[in-house]
PyMOL Python script that loads the backbone (N, CA, C, O; Angstrom):
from pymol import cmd

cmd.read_pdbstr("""\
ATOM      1  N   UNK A   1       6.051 -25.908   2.226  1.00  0.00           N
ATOM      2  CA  UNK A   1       4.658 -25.605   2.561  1.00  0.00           C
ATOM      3  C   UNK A   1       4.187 -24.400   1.747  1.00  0.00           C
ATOM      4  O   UNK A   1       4.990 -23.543   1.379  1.00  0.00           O
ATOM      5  N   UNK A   2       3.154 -24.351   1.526  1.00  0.00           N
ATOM      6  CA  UNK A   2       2.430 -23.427   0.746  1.00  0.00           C
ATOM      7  C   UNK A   2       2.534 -22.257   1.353  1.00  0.00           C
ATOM      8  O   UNK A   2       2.180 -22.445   2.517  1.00  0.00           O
ATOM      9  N   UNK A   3       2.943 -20.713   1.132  1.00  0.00           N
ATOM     10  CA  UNK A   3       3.407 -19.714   2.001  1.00  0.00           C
ATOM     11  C   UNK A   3       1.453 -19.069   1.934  1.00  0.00           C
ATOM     12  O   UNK A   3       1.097 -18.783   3.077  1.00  0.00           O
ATOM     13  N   UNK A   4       0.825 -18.942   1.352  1.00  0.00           N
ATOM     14  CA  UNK A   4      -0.714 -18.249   1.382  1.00  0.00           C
ATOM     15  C   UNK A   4      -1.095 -18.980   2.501  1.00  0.00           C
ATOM     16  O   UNK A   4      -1.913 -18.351   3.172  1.00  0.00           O
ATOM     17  N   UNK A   5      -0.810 -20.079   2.959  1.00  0.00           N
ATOM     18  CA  UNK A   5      -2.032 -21.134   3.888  1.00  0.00           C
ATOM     19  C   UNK A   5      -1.578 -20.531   5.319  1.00  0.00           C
ATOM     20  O   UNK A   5      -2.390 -20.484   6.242  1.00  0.00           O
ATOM     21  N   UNK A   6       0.033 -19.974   5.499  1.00  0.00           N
ATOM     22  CA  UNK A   6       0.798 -19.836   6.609  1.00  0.00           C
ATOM     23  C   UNK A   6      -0.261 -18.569   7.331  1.00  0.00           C
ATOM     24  O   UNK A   6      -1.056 -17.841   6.736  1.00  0.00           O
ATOM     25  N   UNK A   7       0.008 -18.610   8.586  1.00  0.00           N
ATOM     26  CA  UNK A   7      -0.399 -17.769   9.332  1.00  0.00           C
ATOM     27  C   UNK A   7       0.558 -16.546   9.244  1.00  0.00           C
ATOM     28  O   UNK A   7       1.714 -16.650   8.834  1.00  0.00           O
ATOM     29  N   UNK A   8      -0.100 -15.186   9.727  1.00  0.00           N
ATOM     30  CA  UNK A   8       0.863 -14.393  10.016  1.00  0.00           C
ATOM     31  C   UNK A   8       2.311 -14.527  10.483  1.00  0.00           C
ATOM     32  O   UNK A   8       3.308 -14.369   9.777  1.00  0.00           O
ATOM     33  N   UNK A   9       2.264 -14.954  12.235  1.00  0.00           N
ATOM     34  CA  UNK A   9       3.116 -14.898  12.658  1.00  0.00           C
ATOM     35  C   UNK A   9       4.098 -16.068  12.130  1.00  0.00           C
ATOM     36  O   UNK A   9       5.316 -15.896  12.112  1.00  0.00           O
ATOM     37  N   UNK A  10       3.433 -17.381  11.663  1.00  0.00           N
ATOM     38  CA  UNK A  10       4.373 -18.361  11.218  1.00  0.00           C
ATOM     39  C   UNK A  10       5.431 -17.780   9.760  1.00  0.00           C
ATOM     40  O   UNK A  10       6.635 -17.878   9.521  1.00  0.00           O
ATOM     41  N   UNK A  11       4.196 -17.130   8.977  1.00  0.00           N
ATOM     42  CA  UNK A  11       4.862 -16.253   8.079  1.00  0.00           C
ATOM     43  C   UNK A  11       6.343 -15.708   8.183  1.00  0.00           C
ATOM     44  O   UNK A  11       7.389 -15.935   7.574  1.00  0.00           O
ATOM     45  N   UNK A  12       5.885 -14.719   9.446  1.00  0.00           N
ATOM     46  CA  UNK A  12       7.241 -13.794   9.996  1.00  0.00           C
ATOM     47  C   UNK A  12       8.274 -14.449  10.564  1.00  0.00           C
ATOM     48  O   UNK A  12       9.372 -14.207  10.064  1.00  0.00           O
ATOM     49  N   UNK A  13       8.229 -15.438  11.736  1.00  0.00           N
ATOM     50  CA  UNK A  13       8.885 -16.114  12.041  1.00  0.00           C
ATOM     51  C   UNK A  13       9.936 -17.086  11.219  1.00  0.00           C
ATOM     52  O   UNK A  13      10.959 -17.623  11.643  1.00  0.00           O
ATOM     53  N   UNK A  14       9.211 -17.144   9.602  1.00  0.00           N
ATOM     54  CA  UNK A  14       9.932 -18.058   8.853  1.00  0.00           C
ATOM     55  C   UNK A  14      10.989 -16.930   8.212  1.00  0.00           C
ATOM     56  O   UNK A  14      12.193 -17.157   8.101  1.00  0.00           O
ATOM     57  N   UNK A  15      10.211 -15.405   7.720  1.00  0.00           N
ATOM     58  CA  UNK A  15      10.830 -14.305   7.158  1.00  0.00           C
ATOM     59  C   UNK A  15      12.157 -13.767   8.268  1.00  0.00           C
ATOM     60  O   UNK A  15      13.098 -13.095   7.846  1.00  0.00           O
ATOM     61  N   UNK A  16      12.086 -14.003   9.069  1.00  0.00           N
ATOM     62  CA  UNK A  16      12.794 -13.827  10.275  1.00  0.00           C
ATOM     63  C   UNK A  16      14.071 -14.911  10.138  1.00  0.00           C
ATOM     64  O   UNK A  16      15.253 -14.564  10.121  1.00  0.00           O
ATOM     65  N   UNK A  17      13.608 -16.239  10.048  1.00  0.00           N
ATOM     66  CA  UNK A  17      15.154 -17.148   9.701  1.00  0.00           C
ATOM     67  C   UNK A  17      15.796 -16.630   8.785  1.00  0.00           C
ATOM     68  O   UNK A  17      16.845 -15.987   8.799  1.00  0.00           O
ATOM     69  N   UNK A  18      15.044 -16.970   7.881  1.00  0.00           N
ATOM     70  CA  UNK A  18      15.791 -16.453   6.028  1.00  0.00           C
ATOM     71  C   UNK A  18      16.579 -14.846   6.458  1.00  0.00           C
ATOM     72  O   UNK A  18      17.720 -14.654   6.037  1.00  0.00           O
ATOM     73  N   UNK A  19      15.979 -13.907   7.187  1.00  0.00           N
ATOM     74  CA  UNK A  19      17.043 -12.867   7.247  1.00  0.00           C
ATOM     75  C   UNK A  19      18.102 -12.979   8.080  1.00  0.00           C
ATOM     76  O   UNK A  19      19.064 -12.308   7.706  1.00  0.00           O
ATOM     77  N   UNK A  20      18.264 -13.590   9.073  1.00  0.00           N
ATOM     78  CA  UNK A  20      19.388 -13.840   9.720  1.00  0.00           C
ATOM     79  C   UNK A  20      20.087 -15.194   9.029  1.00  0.00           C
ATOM     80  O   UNK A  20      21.315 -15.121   9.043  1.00  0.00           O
ATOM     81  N   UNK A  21      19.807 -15.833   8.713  1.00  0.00           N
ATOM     82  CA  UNK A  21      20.716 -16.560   7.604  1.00  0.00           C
ATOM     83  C   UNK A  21      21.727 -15.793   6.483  1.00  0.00           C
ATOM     84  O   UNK A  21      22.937 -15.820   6.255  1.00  0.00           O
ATOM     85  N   UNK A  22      20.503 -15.065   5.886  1.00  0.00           N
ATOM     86  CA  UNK A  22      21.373 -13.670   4.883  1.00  0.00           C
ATOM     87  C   UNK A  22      22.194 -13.076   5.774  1.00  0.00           C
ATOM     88  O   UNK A  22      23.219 -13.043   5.093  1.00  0.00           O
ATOM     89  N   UNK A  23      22.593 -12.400   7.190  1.00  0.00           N
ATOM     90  CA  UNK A  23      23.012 -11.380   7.430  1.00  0.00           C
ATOM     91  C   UNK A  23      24.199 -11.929   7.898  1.00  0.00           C
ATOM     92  O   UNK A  23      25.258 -11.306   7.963  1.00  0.00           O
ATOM     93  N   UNK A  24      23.929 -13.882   8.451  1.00  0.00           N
ATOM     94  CA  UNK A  24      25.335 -13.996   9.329  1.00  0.00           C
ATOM     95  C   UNK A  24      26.408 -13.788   8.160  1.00  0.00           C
ATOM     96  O   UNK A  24      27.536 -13.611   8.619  1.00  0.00           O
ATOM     97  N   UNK A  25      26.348 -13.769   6.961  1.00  0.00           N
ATOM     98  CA  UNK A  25      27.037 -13.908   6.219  1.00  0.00           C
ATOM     99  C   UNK A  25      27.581 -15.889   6.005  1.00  0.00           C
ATOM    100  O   UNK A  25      28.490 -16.041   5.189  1.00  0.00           O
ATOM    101  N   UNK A  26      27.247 -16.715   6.434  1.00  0.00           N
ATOM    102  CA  UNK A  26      27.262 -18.061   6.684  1.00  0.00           C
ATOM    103  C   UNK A  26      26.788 -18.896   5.597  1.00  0.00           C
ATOM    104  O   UNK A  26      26.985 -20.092   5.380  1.00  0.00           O
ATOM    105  N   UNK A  27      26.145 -18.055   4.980  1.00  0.00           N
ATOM    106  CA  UNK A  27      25.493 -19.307   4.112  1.00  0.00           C
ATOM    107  C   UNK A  27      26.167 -18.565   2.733  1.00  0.00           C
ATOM    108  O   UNK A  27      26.358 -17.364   2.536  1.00  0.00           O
ATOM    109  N   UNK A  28      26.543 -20.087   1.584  1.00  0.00           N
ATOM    110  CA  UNK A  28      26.908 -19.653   0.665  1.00  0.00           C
ATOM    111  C   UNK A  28      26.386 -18.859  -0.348  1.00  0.00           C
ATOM    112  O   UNK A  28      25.423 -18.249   0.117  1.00  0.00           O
ATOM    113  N   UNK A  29      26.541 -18.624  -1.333  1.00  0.00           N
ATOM    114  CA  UNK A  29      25.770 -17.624  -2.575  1.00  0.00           C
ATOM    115  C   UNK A  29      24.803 -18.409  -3.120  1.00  0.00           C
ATOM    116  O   UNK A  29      23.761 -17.924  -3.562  1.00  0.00           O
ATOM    117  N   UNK A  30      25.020 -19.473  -3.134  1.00  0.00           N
ATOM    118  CA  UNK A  30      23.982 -20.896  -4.103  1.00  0.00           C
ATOM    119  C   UNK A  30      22.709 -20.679  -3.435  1.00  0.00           C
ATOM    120  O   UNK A  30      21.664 -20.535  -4.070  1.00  0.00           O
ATOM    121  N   UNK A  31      22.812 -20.638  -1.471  1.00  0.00           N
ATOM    122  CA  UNK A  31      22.172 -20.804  -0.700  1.00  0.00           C
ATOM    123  C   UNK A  31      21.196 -19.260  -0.608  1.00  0.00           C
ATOM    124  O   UNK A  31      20.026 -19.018  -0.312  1.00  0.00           O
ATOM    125  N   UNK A  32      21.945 -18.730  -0.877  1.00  0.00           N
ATOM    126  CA  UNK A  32      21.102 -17.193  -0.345  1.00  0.00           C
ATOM    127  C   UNK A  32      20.524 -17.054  -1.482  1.00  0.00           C
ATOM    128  O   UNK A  32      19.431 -16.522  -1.290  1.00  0.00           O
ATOM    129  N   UNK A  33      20.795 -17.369  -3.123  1.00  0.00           N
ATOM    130  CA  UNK A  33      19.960 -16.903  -3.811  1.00  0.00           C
ATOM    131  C   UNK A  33      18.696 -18.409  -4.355  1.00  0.00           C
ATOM    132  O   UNK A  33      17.953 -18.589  -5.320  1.00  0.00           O
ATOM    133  N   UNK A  34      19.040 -19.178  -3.128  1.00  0.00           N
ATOM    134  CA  UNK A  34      17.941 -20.058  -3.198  1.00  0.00           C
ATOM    135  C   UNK A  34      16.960 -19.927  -1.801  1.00  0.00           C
ATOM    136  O   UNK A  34      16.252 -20.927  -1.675  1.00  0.00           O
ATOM    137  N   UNK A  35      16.824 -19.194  -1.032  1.00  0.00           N
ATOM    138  CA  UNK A  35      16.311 -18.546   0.288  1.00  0.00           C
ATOM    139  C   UNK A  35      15.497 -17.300   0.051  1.00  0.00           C
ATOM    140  O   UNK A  35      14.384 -17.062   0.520  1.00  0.00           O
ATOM    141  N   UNK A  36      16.357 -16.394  -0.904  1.00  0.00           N
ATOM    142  CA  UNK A  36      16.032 -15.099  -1.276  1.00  0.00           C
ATOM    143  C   UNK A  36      14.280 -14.997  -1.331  1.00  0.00           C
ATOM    144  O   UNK A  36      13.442 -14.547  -0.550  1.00  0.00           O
ATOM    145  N   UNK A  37      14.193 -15.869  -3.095  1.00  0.00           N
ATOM    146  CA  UNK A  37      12.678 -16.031  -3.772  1.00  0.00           C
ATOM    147  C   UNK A  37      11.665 -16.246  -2.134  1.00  0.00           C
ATOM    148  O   UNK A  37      10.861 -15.428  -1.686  1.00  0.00           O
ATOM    149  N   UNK A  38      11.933 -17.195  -1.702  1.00  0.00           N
ATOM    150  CA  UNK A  38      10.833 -17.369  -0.325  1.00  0.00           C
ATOM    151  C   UNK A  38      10.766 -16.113   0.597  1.00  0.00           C
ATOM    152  O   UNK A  38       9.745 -15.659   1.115  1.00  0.00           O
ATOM    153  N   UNK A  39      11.924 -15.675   0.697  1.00  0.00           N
ATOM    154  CA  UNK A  39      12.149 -14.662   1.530  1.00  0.00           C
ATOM    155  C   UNK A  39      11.258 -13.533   0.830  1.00  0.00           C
ATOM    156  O   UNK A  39      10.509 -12.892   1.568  1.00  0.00           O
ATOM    157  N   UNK A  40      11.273 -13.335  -0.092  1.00  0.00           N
ATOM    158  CA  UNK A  40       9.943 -11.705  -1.062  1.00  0.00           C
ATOM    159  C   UNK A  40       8.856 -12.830  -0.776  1.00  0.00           C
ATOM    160  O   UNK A  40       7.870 -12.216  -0.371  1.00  0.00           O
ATOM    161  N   UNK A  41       8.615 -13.997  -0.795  1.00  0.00           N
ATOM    162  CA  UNK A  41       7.100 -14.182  -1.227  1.00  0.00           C
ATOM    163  C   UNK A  41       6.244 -14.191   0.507  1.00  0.00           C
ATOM    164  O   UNK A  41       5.048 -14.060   0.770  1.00  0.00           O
ATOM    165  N   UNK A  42       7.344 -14.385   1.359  1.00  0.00           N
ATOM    166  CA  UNK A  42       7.082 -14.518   2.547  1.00  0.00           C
ATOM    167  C   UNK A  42       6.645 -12.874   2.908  1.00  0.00           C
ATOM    168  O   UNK A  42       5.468 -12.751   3.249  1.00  0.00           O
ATOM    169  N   UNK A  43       7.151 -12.091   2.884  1.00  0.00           N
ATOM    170  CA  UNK A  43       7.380 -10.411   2.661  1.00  0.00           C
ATOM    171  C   UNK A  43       5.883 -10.217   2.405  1.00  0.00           C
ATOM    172  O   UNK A  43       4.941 -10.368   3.183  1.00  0.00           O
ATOM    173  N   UNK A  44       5.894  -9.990   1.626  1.00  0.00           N
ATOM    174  CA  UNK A  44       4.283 -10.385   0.476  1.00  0.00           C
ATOM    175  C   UNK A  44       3.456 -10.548   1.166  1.00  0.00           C
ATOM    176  O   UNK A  44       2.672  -9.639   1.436  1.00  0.00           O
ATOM    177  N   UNK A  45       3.371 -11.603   1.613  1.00  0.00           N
ATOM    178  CA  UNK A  45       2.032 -12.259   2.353  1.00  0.00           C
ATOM    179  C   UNK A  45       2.180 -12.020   3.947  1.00  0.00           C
ATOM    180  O   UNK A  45       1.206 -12.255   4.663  1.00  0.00           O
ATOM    181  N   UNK A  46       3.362 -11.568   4.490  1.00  0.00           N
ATOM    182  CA  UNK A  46       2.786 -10.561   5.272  1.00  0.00           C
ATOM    183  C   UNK A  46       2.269  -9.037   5.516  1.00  0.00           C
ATOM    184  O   UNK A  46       1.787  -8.558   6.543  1.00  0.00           O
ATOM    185  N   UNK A  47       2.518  -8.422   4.257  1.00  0.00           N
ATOM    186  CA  UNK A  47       2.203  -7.494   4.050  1.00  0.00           C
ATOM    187  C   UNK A  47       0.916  -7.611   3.695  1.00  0.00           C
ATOM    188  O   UNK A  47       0.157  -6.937   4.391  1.00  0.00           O
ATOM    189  N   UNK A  48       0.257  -8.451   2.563  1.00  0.00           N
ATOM    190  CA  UNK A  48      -1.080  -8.750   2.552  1.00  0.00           C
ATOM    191  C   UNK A  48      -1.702  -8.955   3.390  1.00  0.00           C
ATOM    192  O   UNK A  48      -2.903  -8.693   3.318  1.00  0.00           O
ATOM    193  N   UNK A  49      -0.935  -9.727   4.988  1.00  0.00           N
ATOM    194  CA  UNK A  49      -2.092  -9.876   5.768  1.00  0.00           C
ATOM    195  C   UNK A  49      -2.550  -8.836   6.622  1.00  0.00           C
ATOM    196  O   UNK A  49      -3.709  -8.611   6.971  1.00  0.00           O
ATOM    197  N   UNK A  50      -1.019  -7.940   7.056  1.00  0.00           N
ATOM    198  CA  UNK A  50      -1.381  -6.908   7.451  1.00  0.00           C
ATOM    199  C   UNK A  50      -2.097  -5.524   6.754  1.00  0.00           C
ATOM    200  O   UNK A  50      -1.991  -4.466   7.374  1.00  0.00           O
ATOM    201  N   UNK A  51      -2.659  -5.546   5.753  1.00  0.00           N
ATOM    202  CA  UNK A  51      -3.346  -5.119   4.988  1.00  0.00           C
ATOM    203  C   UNK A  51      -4.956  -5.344   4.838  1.00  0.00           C
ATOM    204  O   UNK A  51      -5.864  -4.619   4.432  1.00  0.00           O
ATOM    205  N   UNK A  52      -4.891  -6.833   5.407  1.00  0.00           N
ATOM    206  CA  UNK A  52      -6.637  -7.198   5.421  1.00  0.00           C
ATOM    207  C   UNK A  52      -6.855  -6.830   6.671  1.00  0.00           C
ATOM    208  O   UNK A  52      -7.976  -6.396   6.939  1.00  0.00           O
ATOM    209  N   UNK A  53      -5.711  -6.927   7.858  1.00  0.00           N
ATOM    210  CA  UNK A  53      -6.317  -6.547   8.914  1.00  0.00           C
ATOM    211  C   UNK A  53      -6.662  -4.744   9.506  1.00  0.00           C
ATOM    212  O   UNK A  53      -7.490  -4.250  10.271  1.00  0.00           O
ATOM    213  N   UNK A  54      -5.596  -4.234   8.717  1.00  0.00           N
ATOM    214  CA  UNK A  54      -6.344  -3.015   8.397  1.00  0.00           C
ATOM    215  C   UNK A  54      -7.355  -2.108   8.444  1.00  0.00           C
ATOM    216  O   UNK A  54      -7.783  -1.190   9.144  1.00  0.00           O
ATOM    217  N   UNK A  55      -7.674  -2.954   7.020  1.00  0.00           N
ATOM    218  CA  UNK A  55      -8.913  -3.015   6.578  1.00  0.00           C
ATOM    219  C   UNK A  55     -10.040  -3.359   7.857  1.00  0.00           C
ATOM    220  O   UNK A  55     -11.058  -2.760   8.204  1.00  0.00           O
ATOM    221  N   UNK A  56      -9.653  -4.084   8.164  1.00  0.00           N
ATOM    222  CA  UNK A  56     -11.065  -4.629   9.326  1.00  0.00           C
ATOM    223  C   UNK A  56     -11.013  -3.957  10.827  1.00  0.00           C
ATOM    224  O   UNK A  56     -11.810  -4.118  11.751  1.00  0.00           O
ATOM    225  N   UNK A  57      -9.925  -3.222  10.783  1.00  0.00           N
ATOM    226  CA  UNK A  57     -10.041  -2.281  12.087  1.00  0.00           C
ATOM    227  C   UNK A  57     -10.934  -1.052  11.724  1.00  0.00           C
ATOM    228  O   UNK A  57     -10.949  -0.670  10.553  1.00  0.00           O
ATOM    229  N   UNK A  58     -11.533  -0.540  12.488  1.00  0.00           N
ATOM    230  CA  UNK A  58     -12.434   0.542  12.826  1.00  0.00           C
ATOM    231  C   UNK A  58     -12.472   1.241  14.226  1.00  0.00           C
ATOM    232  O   UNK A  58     -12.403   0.794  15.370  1.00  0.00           O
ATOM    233  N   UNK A  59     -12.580   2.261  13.812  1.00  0.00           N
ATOM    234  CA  UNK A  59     -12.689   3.122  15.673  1.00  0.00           C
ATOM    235  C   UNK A  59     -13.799   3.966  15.694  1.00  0.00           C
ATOM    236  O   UNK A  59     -14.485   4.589  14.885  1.00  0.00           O
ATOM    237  N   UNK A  60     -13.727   3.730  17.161  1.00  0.00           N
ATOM    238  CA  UNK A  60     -14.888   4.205  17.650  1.00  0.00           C
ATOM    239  C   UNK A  60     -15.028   5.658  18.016  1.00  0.00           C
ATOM    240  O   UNK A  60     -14.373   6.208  18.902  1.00  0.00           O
ATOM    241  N   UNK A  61     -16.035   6.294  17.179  1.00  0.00           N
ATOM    242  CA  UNK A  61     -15.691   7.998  17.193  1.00  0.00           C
ATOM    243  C   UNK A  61     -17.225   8.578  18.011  1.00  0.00           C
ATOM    244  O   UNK A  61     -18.218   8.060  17.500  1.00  0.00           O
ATOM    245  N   UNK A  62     -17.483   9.384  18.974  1.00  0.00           N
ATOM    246  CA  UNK A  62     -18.155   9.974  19.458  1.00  0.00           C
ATOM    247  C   UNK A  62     -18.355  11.419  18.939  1.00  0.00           C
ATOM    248  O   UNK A  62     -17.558  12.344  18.783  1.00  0.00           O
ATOM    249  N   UNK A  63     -20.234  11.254  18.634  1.00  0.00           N
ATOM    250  CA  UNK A  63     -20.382  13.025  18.094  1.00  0.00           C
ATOM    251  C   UNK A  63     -20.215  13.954  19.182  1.00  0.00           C
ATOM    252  O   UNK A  63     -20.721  15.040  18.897  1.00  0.00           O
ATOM    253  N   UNK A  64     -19.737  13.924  20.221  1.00  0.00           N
ATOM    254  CA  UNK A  64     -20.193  14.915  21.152  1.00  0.00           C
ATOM    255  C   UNK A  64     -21.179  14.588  22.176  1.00  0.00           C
ATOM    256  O   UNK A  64     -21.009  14.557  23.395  1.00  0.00           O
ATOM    257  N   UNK A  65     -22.643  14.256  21.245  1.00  0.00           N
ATOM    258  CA  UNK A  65     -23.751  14.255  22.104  1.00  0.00           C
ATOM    259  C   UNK A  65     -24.103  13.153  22.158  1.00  0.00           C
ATOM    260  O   UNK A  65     -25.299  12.958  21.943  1.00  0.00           O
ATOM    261  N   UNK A  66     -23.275  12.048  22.445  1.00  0.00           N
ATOM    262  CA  UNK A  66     -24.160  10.982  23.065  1.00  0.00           C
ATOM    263  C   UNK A  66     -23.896   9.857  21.871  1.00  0.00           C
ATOM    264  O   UNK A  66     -23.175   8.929  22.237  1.00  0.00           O
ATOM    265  N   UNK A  67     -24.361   9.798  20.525  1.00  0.00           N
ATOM    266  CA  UNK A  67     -24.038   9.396  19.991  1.00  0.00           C
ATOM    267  C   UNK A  67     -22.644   9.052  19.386  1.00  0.00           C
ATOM    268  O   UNK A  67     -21.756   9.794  18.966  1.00  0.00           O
ATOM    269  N   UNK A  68     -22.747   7.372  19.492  1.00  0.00           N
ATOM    270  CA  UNK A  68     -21.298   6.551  19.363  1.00  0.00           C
ATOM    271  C   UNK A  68     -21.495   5.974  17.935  1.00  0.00           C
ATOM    272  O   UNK A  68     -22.555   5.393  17.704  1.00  0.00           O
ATOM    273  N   UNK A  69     -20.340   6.114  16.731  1.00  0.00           N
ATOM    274  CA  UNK A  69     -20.431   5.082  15.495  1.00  0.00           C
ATOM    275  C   UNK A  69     -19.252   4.680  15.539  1.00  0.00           C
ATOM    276  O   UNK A  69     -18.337   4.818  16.351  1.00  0.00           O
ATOM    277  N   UNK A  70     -19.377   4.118  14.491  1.00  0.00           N
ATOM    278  CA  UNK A  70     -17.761   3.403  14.131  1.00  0.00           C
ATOM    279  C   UNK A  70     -17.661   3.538  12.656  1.00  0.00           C
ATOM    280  O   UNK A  70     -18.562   3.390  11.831  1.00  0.00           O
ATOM    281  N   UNK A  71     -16.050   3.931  12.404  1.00  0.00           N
ATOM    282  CA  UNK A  71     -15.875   4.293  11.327  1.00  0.00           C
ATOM    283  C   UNK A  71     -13.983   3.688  11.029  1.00  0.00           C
ATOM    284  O   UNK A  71     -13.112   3.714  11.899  1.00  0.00           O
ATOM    285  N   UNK A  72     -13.814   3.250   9.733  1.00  0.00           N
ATOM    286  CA  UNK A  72     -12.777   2.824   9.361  1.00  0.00           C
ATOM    287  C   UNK A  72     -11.702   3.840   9.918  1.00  0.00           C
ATOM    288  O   UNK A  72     -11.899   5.055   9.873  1.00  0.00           O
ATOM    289  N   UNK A  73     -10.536   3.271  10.454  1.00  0.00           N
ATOM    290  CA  UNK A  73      -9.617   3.713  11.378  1.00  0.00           C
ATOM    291  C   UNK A  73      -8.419   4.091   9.847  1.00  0.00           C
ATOM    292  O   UNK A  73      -8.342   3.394   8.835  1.00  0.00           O
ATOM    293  N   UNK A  74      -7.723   5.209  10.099  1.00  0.00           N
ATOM    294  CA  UNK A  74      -6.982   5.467   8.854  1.00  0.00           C
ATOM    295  C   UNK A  74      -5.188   5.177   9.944  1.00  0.00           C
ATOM    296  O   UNK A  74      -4.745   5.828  10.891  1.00  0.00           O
ATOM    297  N   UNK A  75      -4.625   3.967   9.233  1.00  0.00           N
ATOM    298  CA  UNK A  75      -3.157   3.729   9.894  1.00  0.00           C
ATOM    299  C   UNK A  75      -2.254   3.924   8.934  1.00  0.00           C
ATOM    300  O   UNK A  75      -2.379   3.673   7.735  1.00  0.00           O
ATOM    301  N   UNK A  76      -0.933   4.581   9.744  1.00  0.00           N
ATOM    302  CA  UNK A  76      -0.075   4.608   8.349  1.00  0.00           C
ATOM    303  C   UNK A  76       0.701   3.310   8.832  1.00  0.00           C
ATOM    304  O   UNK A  76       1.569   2.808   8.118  1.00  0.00           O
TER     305      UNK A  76
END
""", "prot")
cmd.dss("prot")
cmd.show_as("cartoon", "prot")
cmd.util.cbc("prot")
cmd.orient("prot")
């Protein structure tokens, strides 16, 4: 499947097999460095998504007097 079309969490959930596959130590060398490539591109595109969403958070800051705006939220 196309990894851009995937949703977040399907994303992670798939990034999530591929690392416990790598860690049981179970799968052969052929196998892990054919898992690996998906495993960064999967990485990737969740990092991209959590990056747009970011972006689209904003908080809500009060001057004091009454007046409410909203302004881009800074996350590390």
């Amino acid at each position: 499947a196309d990894i851009r079309k995937k949703s977040f969490e399907d994303a992670l959930d798939a990034l999530e097999e591929i690392v416990q596959k790598l860690e049981s130590g179970e799968v052969l060398l052929e196998e892990s460095i054919d898992i690996y490539s998906p495993g960064t591109q999967l990485k990737a595109h969740c990092e991209q998504k959590l990056q747009a969403a970011r972006e689209k958070v904003d908080k809500i800051v009060s001057d004091g007097e009454g007046e409410v705006t909203a302004e881009p939220a800074e996350i590390d």
